[in-house]
PyMOL CGO cylinders between C-alpha atoms (Angstrom):
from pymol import cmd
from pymol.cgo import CYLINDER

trace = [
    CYLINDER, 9.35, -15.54, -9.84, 6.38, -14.79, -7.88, 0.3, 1, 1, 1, 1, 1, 1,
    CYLINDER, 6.38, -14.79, -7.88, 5.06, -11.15, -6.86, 0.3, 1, 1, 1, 1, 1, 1,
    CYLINDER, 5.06, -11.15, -6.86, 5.58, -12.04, -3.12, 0.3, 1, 1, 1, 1, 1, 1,
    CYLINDER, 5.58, -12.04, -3.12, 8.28, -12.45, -0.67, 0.3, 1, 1, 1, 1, 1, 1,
    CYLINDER, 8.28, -12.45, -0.67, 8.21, -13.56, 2.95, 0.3, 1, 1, 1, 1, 1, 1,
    CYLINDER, 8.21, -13.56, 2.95, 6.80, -10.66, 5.01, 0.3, 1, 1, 1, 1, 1, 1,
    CYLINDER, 6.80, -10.66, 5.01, 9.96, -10.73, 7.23, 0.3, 1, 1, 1, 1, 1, 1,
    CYLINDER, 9.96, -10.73, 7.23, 12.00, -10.83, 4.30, 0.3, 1, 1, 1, 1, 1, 1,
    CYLINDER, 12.00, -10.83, 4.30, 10.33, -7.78, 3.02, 0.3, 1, 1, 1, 1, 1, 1,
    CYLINDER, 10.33, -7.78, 3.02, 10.06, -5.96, 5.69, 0.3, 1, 1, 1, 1, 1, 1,
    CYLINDER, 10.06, -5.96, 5.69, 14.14, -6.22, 6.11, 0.3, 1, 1, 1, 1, 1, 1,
    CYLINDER, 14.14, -6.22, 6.11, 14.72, -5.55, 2.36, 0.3, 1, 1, 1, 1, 1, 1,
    CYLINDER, 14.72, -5.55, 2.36, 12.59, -2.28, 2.62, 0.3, 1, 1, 1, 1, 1, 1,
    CYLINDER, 12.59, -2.28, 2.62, 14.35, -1.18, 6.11, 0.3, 1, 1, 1, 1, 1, 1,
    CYLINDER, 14.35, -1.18, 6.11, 17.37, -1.66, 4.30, 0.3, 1, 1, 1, 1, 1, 1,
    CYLINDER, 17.37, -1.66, 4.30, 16.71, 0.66, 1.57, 0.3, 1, 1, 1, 1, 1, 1,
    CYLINDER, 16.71, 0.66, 1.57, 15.50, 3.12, 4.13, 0.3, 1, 1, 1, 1, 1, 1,
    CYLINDER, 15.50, 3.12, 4.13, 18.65, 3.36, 6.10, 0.3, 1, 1, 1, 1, 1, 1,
    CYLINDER, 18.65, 3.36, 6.10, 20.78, 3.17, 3.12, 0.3, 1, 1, 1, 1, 1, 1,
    CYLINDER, 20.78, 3.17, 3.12, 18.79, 6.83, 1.35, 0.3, 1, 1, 1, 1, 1, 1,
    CYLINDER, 18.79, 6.83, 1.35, 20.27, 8.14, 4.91, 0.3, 1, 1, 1, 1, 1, 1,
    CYLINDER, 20.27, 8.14, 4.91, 23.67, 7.73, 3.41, 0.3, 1, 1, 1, 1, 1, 1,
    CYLINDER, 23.67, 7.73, 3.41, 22.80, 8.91, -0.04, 0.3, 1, 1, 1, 1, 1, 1,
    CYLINDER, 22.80, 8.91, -0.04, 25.32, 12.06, -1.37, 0.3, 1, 1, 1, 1, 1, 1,
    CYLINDER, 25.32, 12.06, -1.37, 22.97, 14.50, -3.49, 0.3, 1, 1, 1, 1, 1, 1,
    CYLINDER, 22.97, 14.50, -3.49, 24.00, 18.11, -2.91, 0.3, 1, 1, 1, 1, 1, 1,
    CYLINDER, 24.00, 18.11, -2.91, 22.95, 18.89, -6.44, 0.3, 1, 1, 1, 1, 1, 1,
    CYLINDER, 22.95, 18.89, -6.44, 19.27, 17.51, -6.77, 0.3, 1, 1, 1, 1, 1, 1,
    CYLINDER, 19.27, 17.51, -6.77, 18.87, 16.75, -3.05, 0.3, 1, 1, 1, 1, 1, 1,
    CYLINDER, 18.87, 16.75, -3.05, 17.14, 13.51, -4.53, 0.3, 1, 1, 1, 1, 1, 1,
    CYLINDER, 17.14, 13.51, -4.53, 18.00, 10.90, -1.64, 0.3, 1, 1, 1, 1, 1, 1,
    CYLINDER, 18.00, 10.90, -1.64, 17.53, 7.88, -2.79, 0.3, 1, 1, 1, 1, 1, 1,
    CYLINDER, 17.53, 7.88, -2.79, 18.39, 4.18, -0.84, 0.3, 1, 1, 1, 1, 1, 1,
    CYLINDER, 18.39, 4.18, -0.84, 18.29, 0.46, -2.20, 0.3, 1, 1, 1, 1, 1, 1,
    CYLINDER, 18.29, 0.46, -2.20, 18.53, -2.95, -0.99, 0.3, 1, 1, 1, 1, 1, 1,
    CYLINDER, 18.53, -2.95, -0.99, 19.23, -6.18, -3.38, 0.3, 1, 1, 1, 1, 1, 1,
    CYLINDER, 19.23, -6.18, -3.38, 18.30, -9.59, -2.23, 0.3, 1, 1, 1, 1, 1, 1,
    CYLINDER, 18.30, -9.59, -2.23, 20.59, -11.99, -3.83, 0.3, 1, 1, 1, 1, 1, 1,
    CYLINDER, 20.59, -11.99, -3.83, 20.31, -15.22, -4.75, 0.3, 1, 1, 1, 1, 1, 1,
    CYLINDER, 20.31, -15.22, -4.75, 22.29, -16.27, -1.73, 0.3, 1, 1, 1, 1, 1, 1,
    CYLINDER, 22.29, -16.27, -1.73, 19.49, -14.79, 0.60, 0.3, 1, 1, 1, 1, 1, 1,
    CYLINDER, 19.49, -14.79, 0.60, 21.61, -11.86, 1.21, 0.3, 1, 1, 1, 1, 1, 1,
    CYLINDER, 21.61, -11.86, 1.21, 20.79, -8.49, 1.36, 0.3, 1, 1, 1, 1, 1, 1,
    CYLINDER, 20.79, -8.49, 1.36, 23.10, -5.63, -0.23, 0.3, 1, 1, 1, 1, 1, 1,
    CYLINDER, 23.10, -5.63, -0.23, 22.61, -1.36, 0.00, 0.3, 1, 1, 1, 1, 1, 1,
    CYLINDER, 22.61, -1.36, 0.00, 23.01, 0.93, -2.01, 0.3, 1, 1, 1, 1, 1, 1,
    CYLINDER, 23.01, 0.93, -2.01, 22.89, 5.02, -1.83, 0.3, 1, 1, 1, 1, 1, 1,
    CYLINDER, 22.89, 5.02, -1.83, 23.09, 7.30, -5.03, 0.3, 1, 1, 1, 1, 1, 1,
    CYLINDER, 23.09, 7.30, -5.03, 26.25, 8.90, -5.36, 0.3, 1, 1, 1, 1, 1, 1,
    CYLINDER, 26.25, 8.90, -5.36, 26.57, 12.56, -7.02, 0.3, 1, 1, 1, 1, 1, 1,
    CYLINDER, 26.57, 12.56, -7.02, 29.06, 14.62, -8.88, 0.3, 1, 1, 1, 1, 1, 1,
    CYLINDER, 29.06, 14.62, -8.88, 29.43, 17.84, -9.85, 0.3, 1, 1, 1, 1, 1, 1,
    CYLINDER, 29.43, 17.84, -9.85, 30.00, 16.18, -13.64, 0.3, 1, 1, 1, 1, 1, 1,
    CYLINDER, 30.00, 16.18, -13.64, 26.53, 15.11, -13.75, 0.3, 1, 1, 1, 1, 1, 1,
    CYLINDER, 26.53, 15.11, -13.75, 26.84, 12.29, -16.15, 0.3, 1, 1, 1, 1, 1, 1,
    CYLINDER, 26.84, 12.29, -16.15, 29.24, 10.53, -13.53, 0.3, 1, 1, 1, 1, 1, 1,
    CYLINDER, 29.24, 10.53, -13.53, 26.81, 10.07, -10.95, 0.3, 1, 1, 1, 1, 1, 1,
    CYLINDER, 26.81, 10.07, -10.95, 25.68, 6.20, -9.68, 0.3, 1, 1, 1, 1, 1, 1,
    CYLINDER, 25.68, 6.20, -9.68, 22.35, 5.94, -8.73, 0.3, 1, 1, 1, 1, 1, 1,
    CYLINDER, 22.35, 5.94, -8.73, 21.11, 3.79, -5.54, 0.3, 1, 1, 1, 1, 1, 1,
    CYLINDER, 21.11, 3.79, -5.54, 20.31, 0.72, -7.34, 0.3, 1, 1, 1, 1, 1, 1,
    CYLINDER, 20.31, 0.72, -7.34, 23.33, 0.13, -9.27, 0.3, 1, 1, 1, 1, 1, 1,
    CYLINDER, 23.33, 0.13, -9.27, 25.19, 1.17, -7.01, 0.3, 1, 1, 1, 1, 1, 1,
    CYLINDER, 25.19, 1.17, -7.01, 23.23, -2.10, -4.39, 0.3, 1, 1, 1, 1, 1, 1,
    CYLINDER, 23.23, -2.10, -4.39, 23.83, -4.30, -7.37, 0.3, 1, 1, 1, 1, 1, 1,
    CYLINDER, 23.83, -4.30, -7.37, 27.25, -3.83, -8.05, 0.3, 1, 1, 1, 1, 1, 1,
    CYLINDER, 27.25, -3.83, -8.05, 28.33, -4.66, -4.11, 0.3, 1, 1, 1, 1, 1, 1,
    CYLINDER, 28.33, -4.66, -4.11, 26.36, -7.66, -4.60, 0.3, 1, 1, 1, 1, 1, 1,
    CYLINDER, 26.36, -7.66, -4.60, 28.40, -8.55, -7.38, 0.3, 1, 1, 1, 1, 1, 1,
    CYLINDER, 28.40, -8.55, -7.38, 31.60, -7.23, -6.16, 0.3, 1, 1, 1, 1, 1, 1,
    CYLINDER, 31.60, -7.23, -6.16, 30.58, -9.76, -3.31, 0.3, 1, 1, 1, 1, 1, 1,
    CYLINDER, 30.58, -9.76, -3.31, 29.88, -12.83, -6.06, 0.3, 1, 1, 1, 1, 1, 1,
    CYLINDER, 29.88, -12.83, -6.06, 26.65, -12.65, -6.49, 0.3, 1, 1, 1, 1, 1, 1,
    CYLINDER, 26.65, -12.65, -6.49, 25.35, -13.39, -9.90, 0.3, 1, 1, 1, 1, 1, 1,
    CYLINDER, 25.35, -13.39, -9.90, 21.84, -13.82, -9.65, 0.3, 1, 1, 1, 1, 1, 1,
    CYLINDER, 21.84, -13.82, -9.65, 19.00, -11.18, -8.54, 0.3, 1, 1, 1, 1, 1, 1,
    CYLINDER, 19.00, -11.18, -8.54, 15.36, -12.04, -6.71, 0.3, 1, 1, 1, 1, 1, 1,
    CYLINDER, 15.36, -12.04, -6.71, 14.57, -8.49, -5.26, 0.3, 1, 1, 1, 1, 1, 1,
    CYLINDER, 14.57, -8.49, -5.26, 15.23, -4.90, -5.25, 0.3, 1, 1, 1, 1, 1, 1,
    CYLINDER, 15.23, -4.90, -5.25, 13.75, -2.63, -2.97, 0.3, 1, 1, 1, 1, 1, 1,
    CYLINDER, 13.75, -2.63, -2.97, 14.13, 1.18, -3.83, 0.3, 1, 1, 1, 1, 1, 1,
    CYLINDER, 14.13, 1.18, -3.83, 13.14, 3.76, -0.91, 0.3, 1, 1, 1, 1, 1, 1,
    CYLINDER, 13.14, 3.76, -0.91, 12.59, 7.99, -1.71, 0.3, 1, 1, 1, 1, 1, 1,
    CYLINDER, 12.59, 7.99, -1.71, 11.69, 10.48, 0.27, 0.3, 1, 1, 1, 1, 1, 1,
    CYLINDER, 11.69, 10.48, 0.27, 8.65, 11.11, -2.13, 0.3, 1, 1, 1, 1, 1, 1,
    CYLINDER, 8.65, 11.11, -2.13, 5.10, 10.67, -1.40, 0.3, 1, 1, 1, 1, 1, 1,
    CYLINDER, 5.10, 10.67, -1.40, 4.66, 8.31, -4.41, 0.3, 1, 1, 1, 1, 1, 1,
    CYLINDER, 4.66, 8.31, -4.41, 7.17, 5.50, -5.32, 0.3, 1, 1, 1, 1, 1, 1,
    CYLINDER, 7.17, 5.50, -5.32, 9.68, 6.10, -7.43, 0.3, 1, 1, 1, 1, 1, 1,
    CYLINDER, 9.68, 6.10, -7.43, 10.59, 2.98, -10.11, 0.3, 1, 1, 1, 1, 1, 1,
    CYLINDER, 10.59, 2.98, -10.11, 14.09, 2.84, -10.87, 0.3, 1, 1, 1, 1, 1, 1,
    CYLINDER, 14.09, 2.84, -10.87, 15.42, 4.61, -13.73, 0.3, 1, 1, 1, 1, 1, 1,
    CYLINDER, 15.42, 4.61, -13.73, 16.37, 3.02, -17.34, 0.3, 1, 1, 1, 1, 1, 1,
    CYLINDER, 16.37, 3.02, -17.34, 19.90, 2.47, -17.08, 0.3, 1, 1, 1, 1, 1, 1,
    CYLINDER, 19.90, 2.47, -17.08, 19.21, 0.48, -13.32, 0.3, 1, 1, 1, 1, 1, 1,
    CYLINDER, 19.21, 0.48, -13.32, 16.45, -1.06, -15.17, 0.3, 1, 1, 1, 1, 1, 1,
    CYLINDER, 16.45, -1.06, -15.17, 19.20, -2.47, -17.91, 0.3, 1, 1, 1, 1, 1, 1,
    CYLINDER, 19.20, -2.47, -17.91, 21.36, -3.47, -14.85, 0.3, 1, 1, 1, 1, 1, 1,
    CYLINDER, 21.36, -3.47, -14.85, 18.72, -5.20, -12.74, 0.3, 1, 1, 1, 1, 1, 1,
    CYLINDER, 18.72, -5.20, -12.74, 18.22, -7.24, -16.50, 0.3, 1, 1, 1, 1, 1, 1,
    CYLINDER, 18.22, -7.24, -16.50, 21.43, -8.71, -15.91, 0.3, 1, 1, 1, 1, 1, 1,
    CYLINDER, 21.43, -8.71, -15.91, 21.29, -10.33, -12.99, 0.3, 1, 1, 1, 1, 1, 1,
    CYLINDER, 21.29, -10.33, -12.99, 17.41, -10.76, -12.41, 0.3, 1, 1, 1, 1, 1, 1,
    CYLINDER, 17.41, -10.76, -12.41, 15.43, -10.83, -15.49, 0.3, 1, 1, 1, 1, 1, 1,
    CYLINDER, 15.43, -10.83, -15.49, 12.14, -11.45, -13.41, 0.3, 1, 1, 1, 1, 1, 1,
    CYLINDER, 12.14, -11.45, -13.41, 13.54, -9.51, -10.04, 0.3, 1, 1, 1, 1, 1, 1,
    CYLINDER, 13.54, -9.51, -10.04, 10.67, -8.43, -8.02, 0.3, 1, 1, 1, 1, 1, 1,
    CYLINDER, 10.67, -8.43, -8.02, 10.45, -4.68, -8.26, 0.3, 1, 1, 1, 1, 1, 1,
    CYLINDER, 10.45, -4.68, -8.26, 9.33, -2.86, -4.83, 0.3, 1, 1, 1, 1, 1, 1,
    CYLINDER, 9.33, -2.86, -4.83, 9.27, 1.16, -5.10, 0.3, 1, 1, 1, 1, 1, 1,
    CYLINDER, 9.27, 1.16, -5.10, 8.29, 2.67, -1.37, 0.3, 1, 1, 1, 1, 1, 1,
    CYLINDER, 8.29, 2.67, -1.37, 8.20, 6.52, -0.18, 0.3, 1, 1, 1, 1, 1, 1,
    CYLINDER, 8.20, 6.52, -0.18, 7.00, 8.19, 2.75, 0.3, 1, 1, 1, 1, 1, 1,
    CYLINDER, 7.00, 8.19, 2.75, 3.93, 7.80, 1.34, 0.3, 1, 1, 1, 1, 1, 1,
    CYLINDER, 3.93, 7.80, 1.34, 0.76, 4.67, 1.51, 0.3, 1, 1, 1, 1, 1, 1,
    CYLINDER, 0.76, 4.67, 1.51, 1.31, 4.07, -2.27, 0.3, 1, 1, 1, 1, 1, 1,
    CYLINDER, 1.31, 4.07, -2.27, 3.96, 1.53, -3.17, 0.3, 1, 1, 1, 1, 1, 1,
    CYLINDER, 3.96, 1.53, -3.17, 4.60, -0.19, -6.60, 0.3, 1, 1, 1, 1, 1, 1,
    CYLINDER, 4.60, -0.19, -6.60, 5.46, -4.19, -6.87, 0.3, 1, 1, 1, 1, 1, 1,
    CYLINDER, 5.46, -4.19, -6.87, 6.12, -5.23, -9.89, 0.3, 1, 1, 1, 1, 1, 1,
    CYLINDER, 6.12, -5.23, -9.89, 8.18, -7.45, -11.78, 0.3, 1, 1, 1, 1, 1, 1,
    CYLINDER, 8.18, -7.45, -11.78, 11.65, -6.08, -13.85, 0.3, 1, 1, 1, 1, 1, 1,
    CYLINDER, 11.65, -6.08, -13.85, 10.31, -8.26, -17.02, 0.3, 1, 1, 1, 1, 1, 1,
    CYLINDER, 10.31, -8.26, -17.02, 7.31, -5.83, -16.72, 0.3, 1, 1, 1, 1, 1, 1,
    CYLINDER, 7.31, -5.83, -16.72, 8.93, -2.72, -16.14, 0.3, 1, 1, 1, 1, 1, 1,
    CYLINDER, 8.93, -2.72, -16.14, 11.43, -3.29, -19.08, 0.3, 1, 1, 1, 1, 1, 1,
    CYLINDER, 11.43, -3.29, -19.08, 9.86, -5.72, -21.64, 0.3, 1, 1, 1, 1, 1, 1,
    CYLINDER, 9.86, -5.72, -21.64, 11.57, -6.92, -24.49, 0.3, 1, 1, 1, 1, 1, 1,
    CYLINDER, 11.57, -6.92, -24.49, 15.14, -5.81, -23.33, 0.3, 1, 1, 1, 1, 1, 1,
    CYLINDER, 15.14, -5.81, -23.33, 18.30, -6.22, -24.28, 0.3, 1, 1, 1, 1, 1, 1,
    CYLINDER, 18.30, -6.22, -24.28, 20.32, -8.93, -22.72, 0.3, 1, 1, 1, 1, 1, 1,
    CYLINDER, 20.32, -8.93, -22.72, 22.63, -11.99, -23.13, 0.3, 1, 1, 1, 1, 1, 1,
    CYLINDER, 22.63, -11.99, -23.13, 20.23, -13.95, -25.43, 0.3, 1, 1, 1, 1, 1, 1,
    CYLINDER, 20.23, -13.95, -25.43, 21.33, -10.91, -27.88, 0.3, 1, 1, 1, 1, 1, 1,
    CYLINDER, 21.33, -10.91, -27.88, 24.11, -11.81, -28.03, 0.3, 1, 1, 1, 1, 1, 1,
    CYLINDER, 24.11, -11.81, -28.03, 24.19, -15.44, -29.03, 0.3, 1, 1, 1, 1, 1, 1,
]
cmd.load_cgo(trace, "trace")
């Protein structure tokens, strides 16, 4: 997959991640965090993260994008946009990164904040070598 997507499709993908960090529920860390998935289909699912007061049952924003795309049929994966409230981009965290593998091997990878920095990158880049279906063949 290339590093690129149409700019309107981009520009929607990262609006959508923006308005979905407005619906994020972090009264521990405060850590808003939004997502958007663009499926194979062309469409575009959001996702918030999703606290708890048992810490290790929290669902952060891009799982939590993924798995409505799934929950919707979606199997395959071309982009994820992830939006913070930072300055600089935040990449998404290990387990999302395992996720994202799932669906979207080579899913392009865009990390925005309130900030001019961004990161695009490919998942295959941010998570090289992982652990996935050909495993277990």
């Amino acid at each position: 997959m290339s590093l690129t997507l149409p700019s309107p499709v981009l520009r929607r993908l990262e609006q959508a991640a923006r308005k979905a960090a407005a619906a994020a529920y972090a009264p521990y860390s405060k850590f808003r965090v939004g997502a958007a998935v663009l499926a194979g289909s062309g469409k575009i699912f959001t996702g918030c993260n999703v606290e708890n007061a048992s810490y290790g049952l929290c669902n952060c924003a891009e799982r939590t994008a993924l798995f409505a795309a799934v929950a919707a049929g979606e199997r395959r994966i071309k982009a994820v946009a992830v939006y913070t409230r930072t300055a600089a981009p935040t990449a998404p965290c290990g387990a999302c990164r395992q996720v994202i593998n799932e669906f979207g091997p080579r899913a392009l990878i865009i990390s925005i904040g309130n900030g001019r920095k961004r990161l695009e990158t490919t998942l295959d880049r941010l998570l090289p070598a992982a652990f996935g279906r050909k495993n277990l063949k």
